[in-house]
N, CA, C and O atoms as CSV, one atom per row, in Angstrom:
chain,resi,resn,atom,element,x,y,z
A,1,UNK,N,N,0.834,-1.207,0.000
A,1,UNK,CA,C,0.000,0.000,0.000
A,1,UNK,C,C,0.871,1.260,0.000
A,1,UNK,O,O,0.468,2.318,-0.483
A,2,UNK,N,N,1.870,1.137,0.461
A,2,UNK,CA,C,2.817,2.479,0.909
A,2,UNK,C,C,3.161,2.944,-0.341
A,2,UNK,O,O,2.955,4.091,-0.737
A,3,UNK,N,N,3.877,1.731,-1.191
A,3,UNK,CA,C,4.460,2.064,-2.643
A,3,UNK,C,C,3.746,2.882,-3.372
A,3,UNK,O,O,4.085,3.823,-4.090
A,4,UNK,N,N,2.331,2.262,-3.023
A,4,UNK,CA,C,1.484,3.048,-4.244
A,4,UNK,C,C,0.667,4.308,-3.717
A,4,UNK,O,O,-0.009,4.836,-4.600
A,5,UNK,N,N,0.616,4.689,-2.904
A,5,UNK,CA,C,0.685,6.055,-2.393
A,5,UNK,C,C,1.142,7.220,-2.629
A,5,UNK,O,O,0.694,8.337,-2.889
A,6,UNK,N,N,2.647,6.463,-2.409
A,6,UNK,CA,C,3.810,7.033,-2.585
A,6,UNK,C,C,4.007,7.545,-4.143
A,6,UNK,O,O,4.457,8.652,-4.439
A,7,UNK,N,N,3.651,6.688,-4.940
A,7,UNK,CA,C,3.678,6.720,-7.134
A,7,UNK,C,C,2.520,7.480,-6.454
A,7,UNK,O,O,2.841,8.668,-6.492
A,8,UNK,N,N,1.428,7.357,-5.904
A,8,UNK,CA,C,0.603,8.407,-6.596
A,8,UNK,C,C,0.621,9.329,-5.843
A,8,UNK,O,O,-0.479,9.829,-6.076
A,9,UNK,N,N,1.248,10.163,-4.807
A,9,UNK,CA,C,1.805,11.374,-4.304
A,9,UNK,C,C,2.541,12.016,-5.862
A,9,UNK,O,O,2.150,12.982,-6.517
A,10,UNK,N,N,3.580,11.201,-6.110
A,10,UNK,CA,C,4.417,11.680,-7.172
A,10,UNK,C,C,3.648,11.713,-8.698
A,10,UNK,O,O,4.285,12.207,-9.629
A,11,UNK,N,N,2.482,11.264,-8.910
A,11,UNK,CA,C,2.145,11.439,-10.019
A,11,UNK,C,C,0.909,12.637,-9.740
A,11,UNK,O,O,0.472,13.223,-10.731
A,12,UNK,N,N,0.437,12.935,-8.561
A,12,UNK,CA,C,-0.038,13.926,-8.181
A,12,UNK,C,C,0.665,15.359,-8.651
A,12,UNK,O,O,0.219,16.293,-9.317
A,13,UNK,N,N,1.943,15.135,-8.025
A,13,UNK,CA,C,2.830,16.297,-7.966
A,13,UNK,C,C,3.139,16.609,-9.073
A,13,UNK,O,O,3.281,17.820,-9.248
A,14,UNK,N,N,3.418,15.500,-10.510
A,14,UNK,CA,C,3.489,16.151,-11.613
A,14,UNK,C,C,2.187,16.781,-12.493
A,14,UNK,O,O,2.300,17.671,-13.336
A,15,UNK,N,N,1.220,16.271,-12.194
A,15,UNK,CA,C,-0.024,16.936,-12.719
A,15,UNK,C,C,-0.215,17.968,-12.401
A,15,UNK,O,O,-0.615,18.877,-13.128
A,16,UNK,N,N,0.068,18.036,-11.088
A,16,UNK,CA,C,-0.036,19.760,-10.587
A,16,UNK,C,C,0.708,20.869,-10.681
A,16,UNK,O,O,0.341,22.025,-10.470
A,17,UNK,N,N,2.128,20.352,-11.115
A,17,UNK,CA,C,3.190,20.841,-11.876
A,17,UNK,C,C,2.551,21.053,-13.305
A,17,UNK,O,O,2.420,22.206,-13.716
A,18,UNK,N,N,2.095,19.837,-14.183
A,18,UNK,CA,C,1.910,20.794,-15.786
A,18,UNK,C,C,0.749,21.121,-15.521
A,18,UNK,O,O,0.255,20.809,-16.604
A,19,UNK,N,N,-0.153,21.534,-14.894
A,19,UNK,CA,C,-1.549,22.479,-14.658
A,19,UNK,C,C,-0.870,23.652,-14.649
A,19,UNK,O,O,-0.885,24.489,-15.552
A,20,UNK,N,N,0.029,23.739,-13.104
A,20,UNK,CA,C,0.634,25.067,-13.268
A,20,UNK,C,C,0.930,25.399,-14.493
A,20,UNK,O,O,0.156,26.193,-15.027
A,21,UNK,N,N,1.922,24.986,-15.163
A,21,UNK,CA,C,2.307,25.175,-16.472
A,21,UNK,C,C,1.403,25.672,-17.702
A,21,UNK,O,O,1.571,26.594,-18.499
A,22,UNK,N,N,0.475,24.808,-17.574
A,22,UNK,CA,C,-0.793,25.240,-18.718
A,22,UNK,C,C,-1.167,26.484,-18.667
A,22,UNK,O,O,-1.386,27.355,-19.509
A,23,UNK,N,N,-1.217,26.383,-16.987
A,23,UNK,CA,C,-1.697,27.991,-16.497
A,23,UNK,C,C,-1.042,29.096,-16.962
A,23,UNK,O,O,-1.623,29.979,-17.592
A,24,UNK,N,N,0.531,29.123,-16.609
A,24,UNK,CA,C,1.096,30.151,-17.124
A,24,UNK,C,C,1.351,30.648,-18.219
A,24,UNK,O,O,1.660,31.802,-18.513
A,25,UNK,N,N,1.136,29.222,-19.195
A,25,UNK,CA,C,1.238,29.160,-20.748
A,25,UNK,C,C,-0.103,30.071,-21.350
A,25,UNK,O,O,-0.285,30.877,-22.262
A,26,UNK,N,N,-0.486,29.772,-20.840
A,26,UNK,CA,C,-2.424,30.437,-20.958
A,26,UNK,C,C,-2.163,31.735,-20.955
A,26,UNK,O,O,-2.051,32.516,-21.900
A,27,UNK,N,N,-2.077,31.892,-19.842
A,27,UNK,CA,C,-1.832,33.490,-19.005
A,27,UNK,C,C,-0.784,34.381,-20.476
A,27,UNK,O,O,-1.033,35.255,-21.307
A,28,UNK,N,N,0.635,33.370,-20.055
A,28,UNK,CA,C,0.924,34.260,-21.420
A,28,UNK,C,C,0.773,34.455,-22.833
A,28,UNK,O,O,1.490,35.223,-23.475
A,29,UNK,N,N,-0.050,33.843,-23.269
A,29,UNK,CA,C,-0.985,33.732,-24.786
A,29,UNK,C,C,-1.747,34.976,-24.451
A,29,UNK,O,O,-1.782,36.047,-25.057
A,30,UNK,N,N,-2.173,34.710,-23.674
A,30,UNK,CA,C,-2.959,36.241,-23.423
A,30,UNK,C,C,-2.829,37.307,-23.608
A,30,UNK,O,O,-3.471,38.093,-24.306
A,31,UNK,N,N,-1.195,37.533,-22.425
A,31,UNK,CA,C,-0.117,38.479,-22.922
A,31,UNK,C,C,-0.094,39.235,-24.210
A,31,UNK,O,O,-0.489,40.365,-24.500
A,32,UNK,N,N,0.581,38.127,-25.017
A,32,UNK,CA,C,0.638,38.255,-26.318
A,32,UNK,C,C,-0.917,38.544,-27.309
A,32,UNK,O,O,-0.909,39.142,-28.385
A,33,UNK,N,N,-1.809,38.134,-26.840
A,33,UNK,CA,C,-2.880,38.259,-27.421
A,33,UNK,C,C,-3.053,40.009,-27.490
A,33,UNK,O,O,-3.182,40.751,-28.464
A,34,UNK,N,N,-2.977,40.389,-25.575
A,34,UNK,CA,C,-3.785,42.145,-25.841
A,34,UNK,C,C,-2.408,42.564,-26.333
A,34,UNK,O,O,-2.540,43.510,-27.109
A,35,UNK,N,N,-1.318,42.263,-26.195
A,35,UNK,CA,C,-0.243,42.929,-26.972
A,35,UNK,C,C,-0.253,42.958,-28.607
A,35,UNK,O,O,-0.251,44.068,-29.138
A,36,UNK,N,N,-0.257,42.455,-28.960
A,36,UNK,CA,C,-0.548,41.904,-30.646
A,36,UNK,C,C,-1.474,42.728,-31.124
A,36,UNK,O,O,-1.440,43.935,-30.881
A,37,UNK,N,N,-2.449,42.136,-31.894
A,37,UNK,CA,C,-3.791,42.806,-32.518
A,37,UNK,C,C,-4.799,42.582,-31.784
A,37,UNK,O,O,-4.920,41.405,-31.445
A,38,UNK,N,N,-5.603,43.328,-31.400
A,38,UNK,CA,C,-6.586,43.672,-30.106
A,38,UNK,C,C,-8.015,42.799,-31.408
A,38,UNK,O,O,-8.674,41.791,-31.150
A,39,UNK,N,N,-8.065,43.475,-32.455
A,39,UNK,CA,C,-9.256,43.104,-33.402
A,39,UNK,C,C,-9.544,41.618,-33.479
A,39,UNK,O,O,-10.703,41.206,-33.543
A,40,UNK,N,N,-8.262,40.635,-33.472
A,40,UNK,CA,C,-8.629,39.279,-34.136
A,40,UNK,C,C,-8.006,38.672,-32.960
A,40,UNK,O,O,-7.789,37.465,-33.076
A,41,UNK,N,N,-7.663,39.226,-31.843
A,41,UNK,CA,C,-7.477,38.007,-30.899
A,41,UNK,C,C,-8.201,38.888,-29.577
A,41,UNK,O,O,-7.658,39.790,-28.939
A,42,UNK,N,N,-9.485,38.377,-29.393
A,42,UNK,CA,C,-9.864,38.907,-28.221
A,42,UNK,C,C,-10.510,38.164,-27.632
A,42,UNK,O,O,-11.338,37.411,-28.144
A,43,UNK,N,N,-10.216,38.253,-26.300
A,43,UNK,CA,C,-10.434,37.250,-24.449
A,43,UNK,C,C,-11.636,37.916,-23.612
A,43,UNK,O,O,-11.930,37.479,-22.500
């Protein structure tokens, strides 16, 4: 039981690692979005 806890603590931790990631990836598309052309990319 411990082992697999343990894998899924750590496979926890990477999901929540590339969420973060998505997140910030997101966030900065955005960035770039109101920076860019306001007409054809709008949030």
């Amino acid at each position: 039981m411990k082992p697999f806890l343990y894998k899924y603590g750590l496979i926890s931790k990477e999901i929540e690692r590339r969420m973060k990631n998505r997140k910030e990836l997101e966030i900065n598309l955005v960035k770039k979005a109101k920076k860019g052309d306001k007409e054809s990319c709008q949030y």
